[in-house]
Biopython code that builds the backbone (N, CA, C, O; Angstrom):
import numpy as np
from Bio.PDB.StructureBuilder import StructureBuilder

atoms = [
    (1, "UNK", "N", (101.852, 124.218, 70.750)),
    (1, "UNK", "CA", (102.570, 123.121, 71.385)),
    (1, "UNK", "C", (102.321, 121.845, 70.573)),
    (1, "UNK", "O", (101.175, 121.877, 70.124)),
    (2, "UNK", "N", (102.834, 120.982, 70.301)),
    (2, "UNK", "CA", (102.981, 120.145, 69.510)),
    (2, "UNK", "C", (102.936, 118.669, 70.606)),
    (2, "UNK", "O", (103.591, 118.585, 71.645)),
    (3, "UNK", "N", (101.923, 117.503, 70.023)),
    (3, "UNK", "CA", (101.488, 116.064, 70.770)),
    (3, "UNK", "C", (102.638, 115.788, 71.400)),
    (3, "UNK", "O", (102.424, 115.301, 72.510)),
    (4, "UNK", "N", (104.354, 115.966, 70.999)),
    (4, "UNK", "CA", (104.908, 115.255, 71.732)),
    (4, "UNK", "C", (105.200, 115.954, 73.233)),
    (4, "UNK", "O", (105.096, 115.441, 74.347)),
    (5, "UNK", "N", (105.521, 117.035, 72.930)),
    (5, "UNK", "CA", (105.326, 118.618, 74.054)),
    (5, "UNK", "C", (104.468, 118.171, 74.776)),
    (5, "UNK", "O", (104.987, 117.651, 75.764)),
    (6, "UNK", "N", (103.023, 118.089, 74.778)),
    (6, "UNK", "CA", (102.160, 117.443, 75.501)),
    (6, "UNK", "C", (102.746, 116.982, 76.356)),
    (6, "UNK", "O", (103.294, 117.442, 77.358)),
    (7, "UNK", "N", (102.557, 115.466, 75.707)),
    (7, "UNK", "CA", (102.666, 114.172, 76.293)),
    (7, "UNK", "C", (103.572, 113.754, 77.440)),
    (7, "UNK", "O", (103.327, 112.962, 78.351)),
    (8, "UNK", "N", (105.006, 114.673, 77.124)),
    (8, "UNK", "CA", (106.062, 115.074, 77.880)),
    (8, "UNK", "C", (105.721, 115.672, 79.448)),
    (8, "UNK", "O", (105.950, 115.289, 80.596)),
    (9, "UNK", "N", (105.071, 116.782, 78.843)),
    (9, "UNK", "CA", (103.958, 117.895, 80.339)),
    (9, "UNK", "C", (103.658, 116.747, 80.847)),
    (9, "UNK", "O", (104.410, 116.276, 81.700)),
    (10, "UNK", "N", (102.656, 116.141, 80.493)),
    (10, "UNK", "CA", (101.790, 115.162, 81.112)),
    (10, "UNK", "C", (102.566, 114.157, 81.808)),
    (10, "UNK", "O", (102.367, 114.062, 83.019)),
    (11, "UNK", "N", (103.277, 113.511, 81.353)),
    (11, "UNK", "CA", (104.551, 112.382, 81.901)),
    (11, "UNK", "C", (104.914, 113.383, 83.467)),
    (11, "UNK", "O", (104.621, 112.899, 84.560)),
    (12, "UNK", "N", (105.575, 114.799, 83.358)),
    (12, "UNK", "CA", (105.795, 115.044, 84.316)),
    (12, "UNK", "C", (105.085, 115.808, 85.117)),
    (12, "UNK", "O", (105.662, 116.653, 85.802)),
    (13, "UNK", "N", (103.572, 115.630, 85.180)),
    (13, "UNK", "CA", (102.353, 116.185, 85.885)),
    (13, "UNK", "C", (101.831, 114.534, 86.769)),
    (13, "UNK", "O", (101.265, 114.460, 87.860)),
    (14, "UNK", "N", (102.285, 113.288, 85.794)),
    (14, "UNK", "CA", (101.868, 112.332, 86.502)),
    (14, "UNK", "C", (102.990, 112.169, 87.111)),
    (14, "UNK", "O", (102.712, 111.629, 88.181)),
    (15, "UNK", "N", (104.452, 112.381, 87.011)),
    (15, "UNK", "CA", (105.249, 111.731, 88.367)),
    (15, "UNK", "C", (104.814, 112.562, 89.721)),
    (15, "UNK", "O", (104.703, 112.075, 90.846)),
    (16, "UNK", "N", (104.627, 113.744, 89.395)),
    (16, "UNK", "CA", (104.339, 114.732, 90.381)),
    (16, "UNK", "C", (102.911, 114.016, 91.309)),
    (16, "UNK", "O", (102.899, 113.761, 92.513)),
    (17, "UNK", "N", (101.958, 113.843, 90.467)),
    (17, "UNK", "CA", (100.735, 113.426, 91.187)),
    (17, "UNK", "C", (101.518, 111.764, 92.223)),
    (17, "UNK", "O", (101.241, 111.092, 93.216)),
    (18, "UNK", "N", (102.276, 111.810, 91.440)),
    (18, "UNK", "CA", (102.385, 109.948, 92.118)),
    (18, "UNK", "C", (103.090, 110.015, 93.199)),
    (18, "UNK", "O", (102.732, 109.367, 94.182)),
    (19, "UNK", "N", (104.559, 111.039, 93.242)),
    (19, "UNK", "CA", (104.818, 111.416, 94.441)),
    (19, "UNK", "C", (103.769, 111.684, 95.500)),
    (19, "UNK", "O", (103.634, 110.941, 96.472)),
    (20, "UNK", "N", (103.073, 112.696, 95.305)),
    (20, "UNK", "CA", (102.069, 113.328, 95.995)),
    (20, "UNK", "C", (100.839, 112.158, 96.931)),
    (20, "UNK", "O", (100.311, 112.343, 98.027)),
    (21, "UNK", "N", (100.679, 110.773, 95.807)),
    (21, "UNK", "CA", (99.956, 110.084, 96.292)),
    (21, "UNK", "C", (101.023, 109.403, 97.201)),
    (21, "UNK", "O", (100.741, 108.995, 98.327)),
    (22, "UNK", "N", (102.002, 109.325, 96.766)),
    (22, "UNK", "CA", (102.943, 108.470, 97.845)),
    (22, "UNK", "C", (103.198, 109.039, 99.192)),
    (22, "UNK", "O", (103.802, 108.280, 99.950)),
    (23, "UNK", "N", (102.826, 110.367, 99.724)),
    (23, "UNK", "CA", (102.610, 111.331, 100.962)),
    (23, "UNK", "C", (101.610, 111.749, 101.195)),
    (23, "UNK", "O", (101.517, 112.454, 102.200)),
    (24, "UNK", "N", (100.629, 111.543, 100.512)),
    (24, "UNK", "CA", (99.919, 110.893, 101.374)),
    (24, "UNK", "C", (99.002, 109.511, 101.930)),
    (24, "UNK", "O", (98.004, 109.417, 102.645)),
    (25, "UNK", "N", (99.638, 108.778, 101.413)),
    (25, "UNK", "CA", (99.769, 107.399, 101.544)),
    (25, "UNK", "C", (100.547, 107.191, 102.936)),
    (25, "UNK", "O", (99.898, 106.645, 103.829)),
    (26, "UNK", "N", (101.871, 107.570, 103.211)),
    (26, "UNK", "CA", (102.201, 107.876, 104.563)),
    (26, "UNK", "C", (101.526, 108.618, 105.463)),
    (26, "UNK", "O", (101.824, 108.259, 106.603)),
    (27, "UNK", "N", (100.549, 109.719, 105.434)),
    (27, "UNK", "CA", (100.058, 110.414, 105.959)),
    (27, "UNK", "C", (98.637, 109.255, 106.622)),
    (27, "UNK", "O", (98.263, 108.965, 107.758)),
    (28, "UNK", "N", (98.331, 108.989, 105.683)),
    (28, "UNK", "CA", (97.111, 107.969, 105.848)),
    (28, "UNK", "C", (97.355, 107.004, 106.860)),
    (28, "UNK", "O", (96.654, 106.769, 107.844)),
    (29, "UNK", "N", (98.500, 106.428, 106.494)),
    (29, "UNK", "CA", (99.295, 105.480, 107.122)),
    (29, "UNK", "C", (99.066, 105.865, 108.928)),
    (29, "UNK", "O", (98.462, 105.302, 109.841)),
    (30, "UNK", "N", (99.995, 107.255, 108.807)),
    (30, "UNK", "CA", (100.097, 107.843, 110.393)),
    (30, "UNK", "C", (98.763, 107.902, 111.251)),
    (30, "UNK", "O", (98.438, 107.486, 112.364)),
    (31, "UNK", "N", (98.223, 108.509, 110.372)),
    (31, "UNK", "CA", (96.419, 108.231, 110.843)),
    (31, "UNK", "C", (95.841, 106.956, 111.202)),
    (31, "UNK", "O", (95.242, 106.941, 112.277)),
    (32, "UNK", "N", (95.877, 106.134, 110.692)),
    (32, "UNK", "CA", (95.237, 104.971, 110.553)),
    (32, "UNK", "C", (95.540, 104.173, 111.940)),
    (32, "UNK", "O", (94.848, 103.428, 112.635)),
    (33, "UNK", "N", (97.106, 104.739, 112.056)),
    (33, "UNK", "CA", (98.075, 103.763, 113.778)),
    (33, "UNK", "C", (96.395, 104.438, 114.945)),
    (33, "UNK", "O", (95.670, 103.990, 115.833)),
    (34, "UNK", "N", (96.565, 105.784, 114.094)),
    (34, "UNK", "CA", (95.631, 106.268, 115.860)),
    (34, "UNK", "C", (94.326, 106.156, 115.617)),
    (34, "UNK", "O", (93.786, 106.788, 116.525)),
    (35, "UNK", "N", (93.551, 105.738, 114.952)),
    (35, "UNK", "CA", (92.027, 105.016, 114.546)),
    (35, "UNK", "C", (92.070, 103.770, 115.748)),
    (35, "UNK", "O", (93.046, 103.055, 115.974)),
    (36, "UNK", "N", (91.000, 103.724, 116.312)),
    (36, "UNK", "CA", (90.448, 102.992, 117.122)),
    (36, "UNK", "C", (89.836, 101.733, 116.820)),
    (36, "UNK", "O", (90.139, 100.685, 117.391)),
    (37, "UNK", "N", (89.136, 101.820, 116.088)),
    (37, "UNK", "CA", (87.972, 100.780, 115.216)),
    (37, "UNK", "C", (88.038, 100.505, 113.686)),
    (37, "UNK", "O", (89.122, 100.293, 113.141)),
    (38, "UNK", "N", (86.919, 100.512, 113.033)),
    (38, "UNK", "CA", (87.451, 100.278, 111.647)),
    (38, "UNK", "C", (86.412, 101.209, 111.569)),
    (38, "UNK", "O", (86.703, 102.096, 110.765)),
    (39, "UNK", "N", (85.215, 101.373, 112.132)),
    (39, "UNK", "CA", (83.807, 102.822, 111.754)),
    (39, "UNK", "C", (85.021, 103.980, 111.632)),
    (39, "UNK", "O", (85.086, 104.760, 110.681)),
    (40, "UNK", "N", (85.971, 103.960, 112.753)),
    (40, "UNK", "CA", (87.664, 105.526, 112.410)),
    (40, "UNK", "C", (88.010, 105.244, 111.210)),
    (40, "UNK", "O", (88.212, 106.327, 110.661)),
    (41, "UNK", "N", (88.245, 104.172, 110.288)),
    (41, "UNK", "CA", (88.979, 104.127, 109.580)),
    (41, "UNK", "C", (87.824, 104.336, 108.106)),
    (41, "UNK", "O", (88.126, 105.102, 107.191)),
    (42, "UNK", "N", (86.919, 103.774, 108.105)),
    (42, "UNK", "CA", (85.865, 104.483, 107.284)),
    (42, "UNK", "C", (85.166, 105.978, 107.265)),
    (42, "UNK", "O", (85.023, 106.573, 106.197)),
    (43, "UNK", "N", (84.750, 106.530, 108.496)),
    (43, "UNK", "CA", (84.786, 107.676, 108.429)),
    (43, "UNK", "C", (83.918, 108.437, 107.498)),
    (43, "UNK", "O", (84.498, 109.376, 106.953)),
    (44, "UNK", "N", (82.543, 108.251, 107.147)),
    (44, "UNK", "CA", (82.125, 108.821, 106.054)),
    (44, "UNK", "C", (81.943, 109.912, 106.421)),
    (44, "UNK", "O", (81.937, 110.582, 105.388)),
    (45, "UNK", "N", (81.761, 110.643, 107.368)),
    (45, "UNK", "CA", (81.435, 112.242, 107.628)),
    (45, "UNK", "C", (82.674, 112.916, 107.385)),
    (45, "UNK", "O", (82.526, 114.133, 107.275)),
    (46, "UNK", "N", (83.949, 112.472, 107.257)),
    (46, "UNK", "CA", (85.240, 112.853, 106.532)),
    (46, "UNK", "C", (85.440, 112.897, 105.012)),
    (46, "UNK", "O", (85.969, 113.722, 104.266)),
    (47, "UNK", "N", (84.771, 111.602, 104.798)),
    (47, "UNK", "CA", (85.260, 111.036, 103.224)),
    (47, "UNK", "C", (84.455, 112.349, 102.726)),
    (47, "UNK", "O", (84.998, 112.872, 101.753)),
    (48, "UNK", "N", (83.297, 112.988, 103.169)),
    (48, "UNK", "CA", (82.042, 113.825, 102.466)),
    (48, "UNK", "C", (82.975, 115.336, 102.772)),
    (48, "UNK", "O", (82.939, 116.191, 101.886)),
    (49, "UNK", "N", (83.882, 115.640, 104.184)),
    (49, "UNK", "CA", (84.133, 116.996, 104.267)),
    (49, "UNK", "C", (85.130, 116.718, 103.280)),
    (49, "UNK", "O", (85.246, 117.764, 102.642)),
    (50, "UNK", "N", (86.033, 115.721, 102.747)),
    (50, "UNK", "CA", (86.899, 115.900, 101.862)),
    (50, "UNK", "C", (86.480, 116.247, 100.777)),
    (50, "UNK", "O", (87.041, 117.168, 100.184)),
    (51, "UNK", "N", (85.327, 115.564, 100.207)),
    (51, "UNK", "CA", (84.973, 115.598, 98.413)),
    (51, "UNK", "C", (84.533, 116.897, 98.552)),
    (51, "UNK", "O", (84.940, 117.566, 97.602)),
    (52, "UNK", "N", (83.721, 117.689, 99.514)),
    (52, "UNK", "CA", (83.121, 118.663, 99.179)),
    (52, "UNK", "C", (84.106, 119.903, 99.076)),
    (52, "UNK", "O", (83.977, 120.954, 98.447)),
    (53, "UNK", "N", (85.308, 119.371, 100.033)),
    (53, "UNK", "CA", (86.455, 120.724, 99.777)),
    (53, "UNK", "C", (87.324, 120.447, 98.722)),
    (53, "UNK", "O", (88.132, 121.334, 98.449)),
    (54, "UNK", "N", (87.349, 119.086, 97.853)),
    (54, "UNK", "CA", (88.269, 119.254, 96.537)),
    (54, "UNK", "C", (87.131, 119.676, 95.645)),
    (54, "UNK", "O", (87.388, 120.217, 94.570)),
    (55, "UNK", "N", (86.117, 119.501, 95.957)),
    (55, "UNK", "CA", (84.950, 120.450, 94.961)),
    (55, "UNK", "C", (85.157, 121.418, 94.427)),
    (55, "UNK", "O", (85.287, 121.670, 93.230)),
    (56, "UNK", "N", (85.215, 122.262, 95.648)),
    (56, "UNK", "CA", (85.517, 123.493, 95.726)),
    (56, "UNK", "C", (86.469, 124.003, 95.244)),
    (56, "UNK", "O", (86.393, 125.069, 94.631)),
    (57, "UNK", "N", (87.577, 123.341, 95.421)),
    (57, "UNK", "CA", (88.915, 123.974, 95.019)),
    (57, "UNK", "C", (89.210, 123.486, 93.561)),
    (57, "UNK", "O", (90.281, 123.807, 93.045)),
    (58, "UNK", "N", (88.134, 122.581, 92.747)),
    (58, "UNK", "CA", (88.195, 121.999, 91.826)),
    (58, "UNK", "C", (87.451, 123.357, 90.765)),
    (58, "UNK", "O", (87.849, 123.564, 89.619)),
    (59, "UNK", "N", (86.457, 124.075, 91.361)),
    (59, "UNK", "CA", (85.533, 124.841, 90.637)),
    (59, "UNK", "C", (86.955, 126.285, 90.826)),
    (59, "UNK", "O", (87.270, 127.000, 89.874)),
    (60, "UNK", "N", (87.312, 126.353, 91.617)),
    (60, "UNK", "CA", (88.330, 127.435, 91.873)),
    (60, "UNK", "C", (89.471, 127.825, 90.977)),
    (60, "UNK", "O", (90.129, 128.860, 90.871)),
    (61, "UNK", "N", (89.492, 126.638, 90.354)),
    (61, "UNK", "CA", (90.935, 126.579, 89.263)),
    (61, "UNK", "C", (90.665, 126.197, 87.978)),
    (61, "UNK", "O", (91.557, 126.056, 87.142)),
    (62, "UNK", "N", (89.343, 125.995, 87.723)),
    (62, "UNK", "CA", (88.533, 125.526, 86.285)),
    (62, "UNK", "C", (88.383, 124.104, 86.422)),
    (62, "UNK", "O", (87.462, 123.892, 85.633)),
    (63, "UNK", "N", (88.656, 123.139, 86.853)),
    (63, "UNK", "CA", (88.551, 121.772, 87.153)),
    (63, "UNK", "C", (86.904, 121.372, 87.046)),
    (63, "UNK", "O", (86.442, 121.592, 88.165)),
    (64, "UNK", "N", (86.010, 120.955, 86.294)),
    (64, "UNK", "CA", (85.145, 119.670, 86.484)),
    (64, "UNK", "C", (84.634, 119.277, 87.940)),
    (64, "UNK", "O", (84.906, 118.235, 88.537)),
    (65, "UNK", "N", (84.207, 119.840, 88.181)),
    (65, "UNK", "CA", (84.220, 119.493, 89.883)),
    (65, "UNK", "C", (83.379, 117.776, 90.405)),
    (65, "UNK", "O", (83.507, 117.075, 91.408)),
    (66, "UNK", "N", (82.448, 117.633, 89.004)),
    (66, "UNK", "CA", (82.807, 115.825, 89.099)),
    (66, "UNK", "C", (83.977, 115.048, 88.793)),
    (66, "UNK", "O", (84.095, 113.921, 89.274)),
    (67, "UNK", "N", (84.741, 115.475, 88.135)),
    (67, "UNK", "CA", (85.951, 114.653, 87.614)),
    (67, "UNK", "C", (86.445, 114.751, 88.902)),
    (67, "UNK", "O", (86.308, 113.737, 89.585)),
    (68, "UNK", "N", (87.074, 115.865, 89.499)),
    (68, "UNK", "CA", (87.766, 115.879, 90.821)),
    (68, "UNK", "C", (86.396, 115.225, 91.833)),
    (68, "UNK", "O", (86.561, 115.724, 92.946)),
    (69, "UNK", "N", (85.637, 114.677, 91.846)),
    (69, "UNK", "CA", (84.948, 114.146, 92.761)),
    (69, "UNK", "C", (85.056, 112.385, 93.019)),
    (69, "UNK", "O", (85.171, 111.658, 94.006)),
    (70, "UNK", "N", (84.907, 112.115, 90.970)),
    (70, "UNK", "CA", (85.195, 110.721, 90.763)),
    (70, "UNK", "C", (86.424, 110.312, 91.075)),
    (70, "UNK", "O", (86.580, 109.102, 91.237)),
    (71, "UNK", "N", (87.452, 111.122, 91.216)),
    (71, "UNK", "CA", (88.602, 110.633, 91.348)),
    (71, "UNK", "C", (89.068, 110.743, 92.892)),
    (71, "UNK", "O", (89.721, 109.850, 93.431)),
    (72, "UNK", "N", (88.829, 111.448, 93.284)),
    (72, "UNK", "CA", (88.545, 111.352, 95.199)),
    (72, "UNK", "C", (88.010, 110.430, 95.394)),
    (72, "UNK", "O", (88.621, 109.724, 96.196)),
    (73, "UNK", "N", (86.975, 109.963, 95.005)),
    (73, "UNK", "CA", (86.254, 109.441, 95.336)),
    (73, "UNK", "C", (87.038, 107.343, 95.454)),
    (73, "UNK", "O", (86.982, 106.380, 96.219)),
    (74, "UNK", "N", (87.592, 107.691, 94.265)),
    (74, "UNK", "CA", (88.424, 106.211, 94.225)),
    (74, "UNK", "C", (89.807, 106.165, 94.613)),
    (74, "UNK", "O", (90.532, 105.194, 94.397)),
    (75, "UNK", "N", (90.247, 107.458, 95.317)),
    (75, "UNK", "CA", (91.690, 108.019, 96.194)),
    (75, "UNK", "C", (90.936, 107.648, 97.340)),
    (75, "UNK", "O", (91.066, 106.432, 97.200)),
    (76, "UNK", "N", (90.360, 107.748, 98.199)),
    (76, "UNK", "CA", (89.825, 107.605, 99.411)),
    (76, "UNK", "C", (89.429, 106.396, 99.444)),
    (76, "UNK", "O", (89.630, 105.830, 100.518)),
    (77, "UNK", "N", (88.527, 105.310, 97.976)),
    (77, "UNK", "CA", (88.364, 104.031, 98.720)),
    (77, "UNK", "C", (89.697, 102.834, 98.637)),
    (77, "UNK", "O", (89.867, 101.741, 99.178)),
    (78, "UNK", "N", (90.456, 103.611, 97.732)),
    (78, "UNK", "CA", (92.083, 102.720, 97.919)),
    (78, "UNK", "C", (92.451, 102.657, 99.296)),
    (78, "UNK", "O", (92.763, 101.611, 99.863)),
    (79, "UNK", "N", (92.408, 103.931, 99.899)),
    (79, "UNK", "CA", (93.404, 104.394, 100.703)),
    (79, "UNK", "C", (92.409, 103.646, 101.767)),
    (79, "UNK", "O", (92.992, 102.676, 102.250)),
    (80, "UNK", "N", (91.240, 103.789, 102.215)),
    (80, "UNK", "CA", (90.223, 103.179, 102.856)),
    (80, "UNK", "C", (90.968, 101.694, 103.000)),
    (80, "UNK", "O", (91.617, 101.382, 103.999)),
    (81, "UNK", "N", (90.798, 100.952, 102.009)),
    (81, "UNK", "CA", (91.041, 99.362, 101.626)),
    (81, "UNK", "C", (92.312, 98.965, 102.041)),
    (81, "UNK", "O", (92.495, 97.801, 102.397)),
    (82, "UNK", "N", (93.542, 100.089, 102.041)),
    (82, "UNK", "CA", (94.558, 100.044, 102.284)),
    (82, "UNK", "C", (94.780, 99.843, 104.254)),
    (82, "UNK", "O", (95.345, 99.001, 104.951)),
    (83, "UNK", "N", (94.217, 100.754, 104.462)),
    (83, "UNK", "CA", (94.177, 101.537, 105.556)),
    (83, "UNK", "C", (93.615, 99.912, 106.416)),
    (83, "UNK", "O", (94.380, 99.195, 107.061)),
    (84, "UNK", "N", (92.478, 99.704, 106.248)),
    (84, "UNK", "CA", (91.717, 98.484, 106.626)),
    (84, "UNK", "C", (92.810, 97.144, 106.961)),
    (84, "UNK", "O", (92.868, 96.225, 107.778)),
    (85, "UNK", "N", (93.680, 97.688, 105.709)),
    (85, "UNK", "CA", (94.241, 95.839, 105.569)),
    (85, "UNK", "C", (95.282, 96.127, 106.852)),
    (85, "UNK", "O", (95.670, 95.095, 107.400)),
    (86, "UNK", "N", (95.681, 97.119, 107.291)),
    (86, "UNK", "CA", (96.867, 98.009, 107.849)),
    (86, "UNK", "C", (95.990, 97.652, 109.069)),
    (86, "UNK", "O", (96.328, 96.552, 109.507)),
    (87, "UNK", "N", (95.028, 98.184, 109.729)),
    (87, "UNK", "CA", (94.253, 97.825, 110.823)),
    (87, "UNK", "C", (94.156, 96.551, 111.158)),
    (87, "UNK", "O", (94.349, 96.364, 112.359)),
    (88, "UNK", "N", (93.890, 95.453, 110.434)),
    (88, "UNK", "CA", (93.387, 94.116, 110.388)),
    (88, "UNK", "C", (94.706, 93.560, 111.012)),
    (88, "UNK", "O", (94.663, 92.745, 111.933)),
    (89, "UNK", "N", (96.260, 94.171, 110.317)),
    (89, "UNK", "CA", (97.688, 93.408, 110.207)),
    (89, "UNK", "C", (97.509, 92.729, 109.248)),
    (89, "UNK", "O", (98.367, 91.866, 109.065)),
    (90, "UNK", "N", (96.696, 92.786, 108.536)),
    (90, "UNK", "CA", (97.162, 91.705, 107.013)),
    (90, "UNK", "C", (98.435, 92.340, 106.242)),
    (90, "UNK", "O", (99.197, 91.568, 105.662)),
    (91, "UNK", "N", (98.707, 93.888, 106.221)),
    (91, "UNK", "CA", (99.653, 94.118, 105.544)),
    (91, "UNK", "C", (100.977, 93.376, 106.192)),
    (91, "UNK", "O", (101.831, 92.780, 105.536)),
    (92, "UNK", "N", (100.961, 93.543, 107.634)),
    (92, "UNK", "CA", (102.055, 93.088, 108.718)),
    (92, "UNK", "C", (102.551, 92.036, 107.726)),
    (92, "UNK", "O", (103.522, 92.075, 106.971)),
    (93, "UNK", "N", (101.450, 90.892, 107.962)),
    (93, "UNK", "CA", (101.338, 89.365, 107.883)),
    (93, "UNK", "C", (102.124, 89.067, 106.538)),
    (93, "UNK", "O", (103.015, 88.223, 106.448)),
    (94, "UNK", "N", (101.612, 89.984, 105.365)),
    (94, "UNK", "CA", (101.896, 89.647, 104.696)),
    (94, "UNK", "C", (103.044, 90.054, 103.904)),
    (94, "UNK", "O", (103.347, 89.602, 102.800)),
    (95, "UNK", "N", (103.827, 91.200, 104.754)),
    (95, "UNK", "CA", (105.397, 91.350, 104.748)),
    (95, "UNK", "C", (106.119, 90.411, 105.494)),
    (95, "UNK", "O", (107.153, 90.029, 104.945)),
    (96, "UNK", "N", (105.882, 89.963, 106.519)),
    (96, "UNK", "CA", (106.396, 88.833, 107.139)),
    (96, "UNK", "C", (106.740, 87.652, 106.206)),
    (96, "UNK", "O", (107.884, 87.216, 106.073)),
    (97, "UNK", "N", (105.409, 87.066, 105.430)),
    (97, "UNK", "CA", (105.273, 86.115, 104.330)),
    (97, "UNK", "C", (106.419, 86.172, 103.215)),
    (97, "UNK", "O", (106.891, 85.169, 102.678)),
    (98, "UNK", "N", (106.736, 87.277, 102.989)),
    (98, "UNK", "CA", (107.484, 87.777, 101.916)),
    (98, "UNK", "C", (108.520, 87.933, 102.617)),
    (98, "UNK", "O", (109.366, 87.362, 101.928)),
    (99, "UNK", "N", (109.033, 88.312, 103.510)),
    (99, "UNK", "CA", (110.459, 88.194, 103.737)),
    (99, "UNK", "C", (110.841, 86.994, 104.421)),
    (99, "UNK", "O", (111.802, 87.112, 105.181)),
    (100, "UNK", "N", (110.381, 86.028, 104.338)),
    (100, "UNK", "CA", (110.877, 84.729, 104.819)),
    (100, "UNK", "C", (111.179, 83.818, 103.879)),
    (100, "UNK", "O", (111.600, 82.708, 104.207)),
]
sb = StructureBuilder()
sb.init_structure("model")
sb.init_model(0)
sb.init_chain("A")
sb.init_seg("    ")
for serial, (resi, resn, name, xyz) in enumerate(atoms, 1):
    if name == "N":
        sb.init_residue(resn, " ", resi, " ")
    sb.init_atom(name, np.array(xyz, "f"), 0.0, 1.0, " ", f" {name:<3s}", serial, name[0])
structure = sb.get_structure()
């Protein structure tokens, strides 16, 4: 296969991942309405059953099972930070801001 072949794969392995983050970004979203507090929306006894099952499924398919850890690891505190601002209504607030 030849660098540009690559590069190509790769281009369409990342739209795929970006979709993917974009559902579950909604998914998060749906969750987040039914969180109670913000300790629901942090959740570390989750954040830990998650990393330990992309572990797994990371060692399952040849994957690095730190690489798939580091990168969970900064998928969950986006989505966390996201999630937070979504709880607070700062996101609200600050679509409001913008469409006026």
């Amino acid at each position: 296969m030849e660098l540009n072949e690559i590069r190509q794969e790769i281009d369409k392995i990342d739209a795929e991942i970006i979709e993917l983050l974009s559902k579950r970004s909604g998914l998060v979203t749906a969750a987040g309405k039914l969180k109670k507090d913000e300790q629901g929306v942090r959740d570390p006894k989750r954040v830990e059953e998650v990393i330990n099952k992309v572990k797994s499924k990371a060692v399952k398919v040849g994957l690095d099972p730190e690489i798939a850890e580091q990168i969970y690891r900064t998928i969950i505190s986006c989505f966390i930070a996201k999630e937070l601002k979504e709880f607070k209504g700062e996101t609200n607030n600050l679509n409001i801001r913008m469409n006026r």
